[in-house]
N, C-alpha and C positions, 0 to 999 in steps of 0.2 A: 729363379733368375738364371739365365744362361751362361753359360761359361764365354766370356766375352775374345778368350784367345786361339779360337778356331779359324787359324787363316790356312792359307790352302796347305802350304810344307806341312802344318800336323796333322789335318786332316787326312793326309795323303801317306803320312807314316802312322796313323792310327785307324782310321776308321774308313779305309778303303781296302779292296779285296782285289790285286788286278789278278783276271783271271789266268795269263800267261804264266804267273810269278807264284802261284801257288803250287805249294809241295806233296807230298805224297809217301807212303812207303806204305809196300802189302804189309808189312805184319800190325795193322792196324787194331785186326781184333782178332780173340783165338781161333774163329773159325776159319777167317781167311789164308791162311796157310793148309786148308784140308781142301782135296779135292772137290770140284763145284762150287767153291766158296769163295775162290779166289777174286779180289776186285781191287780196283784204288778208292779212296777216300779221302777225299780234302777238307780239312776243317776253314771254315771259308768265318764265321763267328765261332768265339767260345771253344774251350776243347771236349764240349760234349759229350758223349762215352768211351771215346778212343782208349784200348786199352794197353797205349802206345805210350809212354811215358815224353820219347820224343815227338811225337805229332802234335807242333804246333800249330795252334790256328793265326789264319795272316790277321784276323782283330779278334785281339786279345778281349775286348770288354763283351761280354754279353751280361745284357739285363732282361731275364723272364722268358729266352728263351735263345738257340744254338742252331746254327746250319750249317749242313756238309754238303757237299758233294759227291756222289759214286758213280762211278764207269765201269759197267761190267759187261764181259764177253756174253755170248748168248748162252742161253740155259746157266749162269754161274748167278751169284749175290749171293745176302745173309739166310743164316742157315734161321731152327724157330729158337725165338731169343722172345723175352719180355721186360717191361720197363715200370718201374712204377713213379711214371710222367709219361704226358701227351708225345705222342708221335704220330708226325705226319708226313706221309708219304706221296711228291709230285713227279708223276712222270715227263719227263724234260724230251726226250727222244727215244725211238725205239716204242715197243711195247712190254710191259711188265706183270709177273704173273705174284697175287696176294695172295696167300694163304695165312690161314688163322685158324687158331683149336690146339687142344692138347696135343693133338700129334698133327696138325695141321691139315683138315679135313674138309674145310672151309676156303673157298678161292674164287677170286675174282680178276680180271684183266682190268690195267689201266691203260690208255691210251696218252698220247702226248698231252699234258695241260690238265691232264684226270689229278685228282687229288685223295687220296681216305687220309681220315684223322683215326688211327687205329687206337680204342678204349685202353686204357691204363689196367695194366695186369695181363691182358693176354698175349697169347703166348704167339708168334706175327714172324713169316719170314717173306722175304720179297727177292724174284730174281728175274735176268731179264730174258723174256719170251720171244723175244724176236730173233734177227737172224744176222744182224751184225752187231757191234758194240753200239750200247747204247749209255744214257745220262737219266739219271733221278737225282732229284734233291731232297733232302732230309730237313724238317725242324724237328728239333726236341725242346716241351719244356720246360722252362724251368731256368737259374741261372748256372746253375750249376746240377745238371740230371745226376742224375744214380748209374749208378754200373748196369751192365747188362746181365738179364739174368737168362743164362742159356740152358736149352731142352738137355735133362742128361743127356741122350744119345750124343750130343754133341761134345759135352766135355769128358765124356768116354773115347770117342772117336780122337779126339785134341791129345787126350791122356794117351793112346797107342802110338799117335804121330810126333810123341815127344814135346808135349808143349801143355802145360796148368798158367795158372794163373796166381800171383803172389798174395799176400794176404792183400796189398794195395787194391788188386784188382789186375794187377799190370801181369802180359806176357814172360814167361817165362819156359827155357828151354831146359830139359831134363835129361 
């Protein structure tokens, strides 16, 4: 049975996402603070893998599955990270470069409106290939995904630049 007290004022403080009114802050995950990494991230459902304690998402409820938003400079995005949940990756603007494999040896371009649903476990970075900022959007899922599991070189690189991750998962500075 439906929840019969969905009139517009809750819907509008619950389960709408206005895209002006959404927030942001780089230190969303540890890599993003390393050079080439750097990007924004908006939790638009769910707080999904942000390893930002404060990054909330503007709707709180997700059921089965979480989307973000990133904007990233040209040549910058996620360093290789893996998940064990679905991840899928839609290029919004711009063009976007996939790679995938243990050290990332594997790559593909997605164009605007291109979609990969990258396999659970591997190891997947994505950054953007073009030549001004551009937009992808992110599902993960699950209601609640798992942390991100990142390629050592990365959390050696994060470890020289001053920045682990707490037993939570969450950023921390050293």
């Amino acid at each position: 049975m439906a929840d019969a007290g969905w009139d517009v004022e809750r819907m509008e403080r619950e389960r709408i996402a206005r895209f002006d009114q959404l927030k942001t802050d780089p230190r969303f995950f540890l890599d993003s603070m390393l050079p080439g990494h750097e990007r924004l991230n908006y939790n638009v459902i769910g707080a999904g893998v942000s390893e930002n304690p404060d990054a909330k998402p503007a709707i709180e409820y997700a059921e089965d599955f979480n989307l973000t938003y990133m904007k990233a400079a040209p040549g910058k995005g996620p360093s290789l990270h893996s998940h064990d949940h679905i991840e899928v990756f839609i290029a919004m603007t711009g063009r976007w470069s996939v790679t995938w494999g243990e050290a990332g040896e594997h790559e593909i371009f997605l164009e605007p409106f291109d979609v990969i649903s990258v396999p659970i476990g591997e190891m997947r970075a994505i950054r953007n290939a073009g030549d001004s900022d551009a937009w992808h959007l992110t599902i993960l899922g699950g209601t609640k995904p798992s942390r991100v599991e990142w390629h050592d070189n990365v959390i050696q690189r994060a470890q020289e630049a001053g920045f682990v991750l707490d037993e939570d998962g969450n950023i921390q500075e050293v």
